[in-house]
C-alpha positions in Angstrom: -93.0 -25.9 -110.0 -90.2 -24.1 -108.8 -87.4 -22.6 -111.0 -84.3 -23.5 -110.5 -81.8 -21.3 -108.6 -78.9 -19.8 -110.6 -76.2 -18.1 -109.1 -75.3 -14.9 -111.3 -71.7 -13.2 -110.1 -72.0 -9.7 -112.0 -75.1 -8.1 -112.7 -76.0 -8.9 -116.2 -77.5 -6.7 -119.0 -80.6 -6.0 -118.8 -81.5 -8.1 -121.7 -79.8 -11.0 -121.1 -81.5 -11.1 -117.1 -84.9 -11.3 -119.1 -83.5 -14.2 -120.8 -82.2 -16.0 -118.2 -84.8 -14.7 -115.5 -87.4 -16.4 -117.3 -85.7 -19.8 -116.7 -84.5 -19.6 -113.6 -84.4 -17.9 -109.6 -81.4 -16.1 -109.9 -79.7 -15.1 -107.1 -77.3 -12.0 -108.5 -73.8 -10.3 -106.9 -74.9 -7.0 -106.8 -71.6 -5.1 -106.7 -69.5 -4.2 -109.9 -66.8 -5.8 -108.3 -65.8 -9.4 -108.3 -67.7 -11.9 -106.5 -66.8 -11.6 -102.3 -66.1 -15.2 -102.1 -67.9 -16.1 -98.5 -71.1 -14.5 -100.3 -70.6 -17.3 -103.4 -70.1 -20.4 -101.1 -72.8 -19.4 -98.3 -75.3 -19.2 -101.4 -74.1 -22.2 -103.4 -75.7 -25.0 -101.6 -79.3 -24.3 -103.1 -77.5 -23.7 -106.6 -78.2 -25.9 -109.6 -76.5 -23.2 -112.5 -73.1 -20.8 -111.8 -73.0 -17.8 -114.2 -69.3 -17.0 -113.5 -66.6 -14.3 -115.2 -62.8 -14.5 -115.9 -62.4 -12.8 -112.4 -64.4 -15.4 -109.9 -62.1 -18.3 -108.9 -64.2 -21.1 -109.0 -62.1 -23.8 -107.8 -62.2 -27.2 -106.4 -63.8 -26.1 -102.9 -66.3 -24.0 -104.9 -67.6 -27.1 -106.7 -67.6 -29.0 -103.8 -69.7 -26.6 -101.6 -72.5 -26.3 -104.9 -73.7 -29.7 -104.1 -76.5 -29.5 -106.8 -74.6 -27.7 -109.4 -75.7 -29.2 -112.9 -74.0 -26.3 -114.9 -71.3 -23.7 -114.8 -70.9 -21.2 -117.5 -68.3 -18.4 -117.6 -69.1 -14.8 -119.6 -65.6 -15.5 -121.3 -63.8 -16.8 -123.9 -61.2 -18.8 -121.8 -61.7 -20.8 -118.3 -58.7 -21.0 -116.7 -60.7 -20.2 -113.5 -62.7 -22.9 -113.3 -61.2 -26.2 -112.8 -62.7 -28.2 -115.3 -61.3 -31.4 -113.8 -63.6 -31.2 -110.9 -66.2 -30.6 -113.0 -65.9 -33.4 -115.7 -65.3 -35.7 -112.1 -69.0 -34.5 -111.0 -70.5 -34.6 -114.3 -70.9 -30.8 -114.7 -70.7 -29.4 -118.0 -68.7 -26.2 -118.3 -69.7 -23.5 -120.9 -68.1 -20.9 -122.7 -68.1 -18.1 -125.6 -65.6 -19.6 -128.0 -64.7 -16.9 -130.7 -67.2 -14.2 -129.6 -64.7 -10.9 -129.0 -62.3 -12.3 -131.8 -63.5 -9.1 -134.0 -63.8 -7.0 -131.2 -60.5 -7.8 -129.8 -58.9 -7.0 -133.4 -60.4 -4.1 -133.2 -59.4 -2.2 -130.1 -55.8 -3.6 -130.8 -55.7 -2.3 -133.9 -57.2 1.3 -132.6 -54.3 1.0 -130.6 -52.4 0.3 -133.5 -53.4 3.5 -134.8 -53.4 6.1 -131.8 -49.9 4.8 -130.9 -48.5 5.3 -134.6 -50.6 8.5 -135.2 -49.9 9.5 -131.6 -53.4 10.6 -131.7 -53.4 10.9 -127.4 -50.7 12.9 -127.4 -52.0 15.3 -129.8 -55.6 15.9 -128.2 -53.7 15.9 -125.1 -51.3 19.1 -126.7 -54.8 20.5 -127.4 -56.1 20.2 -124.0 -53.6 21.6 -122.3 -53.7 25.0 -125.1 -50.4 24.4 -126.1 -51.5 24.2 -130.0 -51.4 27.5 -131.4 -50.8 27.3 -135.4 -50.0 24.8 -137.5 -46.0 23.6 -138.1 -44.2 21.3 -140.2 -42.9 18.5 -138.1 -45.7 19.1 -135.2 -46.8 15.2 -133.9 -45.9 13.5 -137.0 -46.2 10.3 -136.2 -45.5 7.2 -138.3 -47.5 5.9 -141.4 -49.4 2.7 -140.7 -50.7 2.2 -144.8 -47.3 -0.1 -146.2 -46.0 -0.4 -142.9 -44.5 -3.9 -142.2 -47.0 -5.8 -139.5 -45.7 -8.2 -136.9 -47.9 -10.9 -135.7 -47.2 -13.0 -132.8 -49.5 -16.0 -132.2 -51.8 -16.5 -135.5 -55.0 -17.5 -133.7 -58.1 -16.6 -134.2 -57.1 -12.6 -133.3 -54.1 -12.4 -134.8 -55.8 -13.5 -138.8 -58.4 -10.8 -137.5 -55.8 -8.1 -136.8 -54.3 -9.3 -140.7 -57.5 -9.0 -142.6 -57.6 -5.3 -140.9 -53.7 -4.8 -142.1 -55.0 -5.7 -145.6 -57.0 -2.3 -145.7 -53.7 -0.8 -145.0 -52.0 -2.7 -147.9 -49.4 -3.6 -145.2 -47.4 -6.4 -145.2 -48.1 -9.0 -142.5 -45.3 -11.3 -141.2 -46.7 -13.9 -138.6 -45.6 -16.1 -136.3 -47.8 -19.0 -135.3 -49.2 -19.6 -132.1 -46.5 -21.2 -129.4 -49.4 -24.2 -129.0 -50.1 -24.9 -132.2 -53.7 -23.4 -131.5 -56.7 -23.5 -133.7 -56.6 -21.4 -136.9 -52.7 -20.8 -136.4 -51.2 -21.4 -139.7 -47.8 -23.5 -140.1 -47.2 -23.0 -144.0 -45.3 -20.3 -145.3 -47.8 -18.3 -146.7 -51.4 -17.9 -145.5 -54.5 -16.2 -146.3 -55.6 -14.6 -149.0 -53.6 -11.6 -148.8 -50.3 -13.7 -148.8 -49.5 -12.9 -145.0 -46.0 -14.8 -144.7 -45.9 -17.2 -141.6 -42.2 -17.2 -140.2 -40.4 -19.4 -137.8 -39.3 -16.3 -135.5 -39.8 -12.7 -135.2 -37.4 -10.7 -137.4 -36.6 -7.0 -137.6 -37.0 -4.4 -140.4 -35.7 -1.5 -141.5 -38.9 -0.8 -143.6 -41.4 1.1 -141.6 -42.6 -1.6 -139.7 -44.8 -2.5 -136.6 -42.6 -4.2 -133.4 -41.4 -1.9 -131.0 -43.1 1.9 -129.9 -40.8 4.9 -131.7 -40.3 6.1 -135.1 -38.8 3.8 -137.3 -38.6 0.8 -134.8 -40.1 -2.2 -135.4 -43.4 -2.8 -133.6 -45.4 -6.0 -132.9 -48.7 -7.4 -131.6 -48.6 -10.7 -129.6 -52.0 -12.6 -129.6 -52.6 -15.2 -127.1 -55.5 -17.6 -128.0 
């Protein structure tokens, strides 16, 4: 019996093609480039499975020309790029990763965080370049981050993330939550365990705080779920 023919628009890791190899023809976009989209509609006809990213616009046409499509799944969290409409009116379920770079997400931003604060790129960059030559008082200071004031906007999923990392820092976390109301997004005044406060509307601080990019301005994180 044949397998069934699975269009795959980004080459996959090698682990996850075993997977999904062992179910199913799949018929892969080659380039690390977005999908070229005459390639995805001349191959779609014969599809019954899309294996889509964030980047591939897989509109109304697209699920029109995939006459036996019985599945479309995105490699992202959201899918703003499918039209789920058109799918739900053909009977095609549409699958994503809910909640699977929330830590990860936290985590870069709050590298960022860091480098930013701790100007850390400037200061290998000053290395690079041979321009450090002995230690000085006020050389690439920076800002502290530990009891720095942390502003939050949209307390999703990400946003408690980045706070449970602030909590390390013993900073304090002012949040304001989500525009949409979104899942996990707080509305008392005070959440979480470490007594993050959940405000109406950003405010500023004089305290060493996180919402803007120089010394001693306030600097913030907005978090879109």
């Amino acid at each position: 019996m044949a397998l069934p023919i699975v269009i795959v628009t980004r080459r996959l890791p090698q682990q996850a093609w075993e997977i999904l190899g062992a179910q199913a023809d799949l018929v892969c976009w080659e380039q690390d480039c977005p999908v070229d989209r005459k390639w995805l509609l001349d191959h779609l006809p014969e599809a019954e499975g899309l294996y889509c990213l964030l980047t591939d616009r897989i509109d109304r046409k697209v699920i029109q020309v995939g006459k036996r499509l019985r599945v479309i799944s995105t490699m992202a969290v959201g899918y703003d790029h499918i039209d789920v409409g058109a799918c739900t009116a053909r009977g095609i379920p549409v699958g994503h990763t809910p909640g699977i770079l929330t830590e990860t997400t936290a985590d870069l931003a709050f590298a960022l965080l860091l480098s930013a604060a701790r100007r850390i790129v400037e200061g290998v960059e000053y290395v690079r370049q041979g321009q450090w030559t002995t230690w000085s008082p006020d050389l690439l200071l920076g800002q502290d981050v530990h009891g720095a004031t942390l502003g939050i906007v949209g307390f999703g999923r990400i946003g408690q993330a980045m706070a449970r990392r602030a909590q390390g820092f013993h900073m304090d976390v002012l949040a304001v939550p989500s525009p949409k109301g979104g899942s996990g997004a707080p509305q008392s005044s005070v959440s979480l365990e470490s007594g993050t406060q959940s405000i109406a509307k950003p405010t500023m601080h004089r305290k060493g705080s996180f919402e803007g990019t120089s010394q001693g301005e306030p600097v913030g994180a907005a978090f879109h779920e």
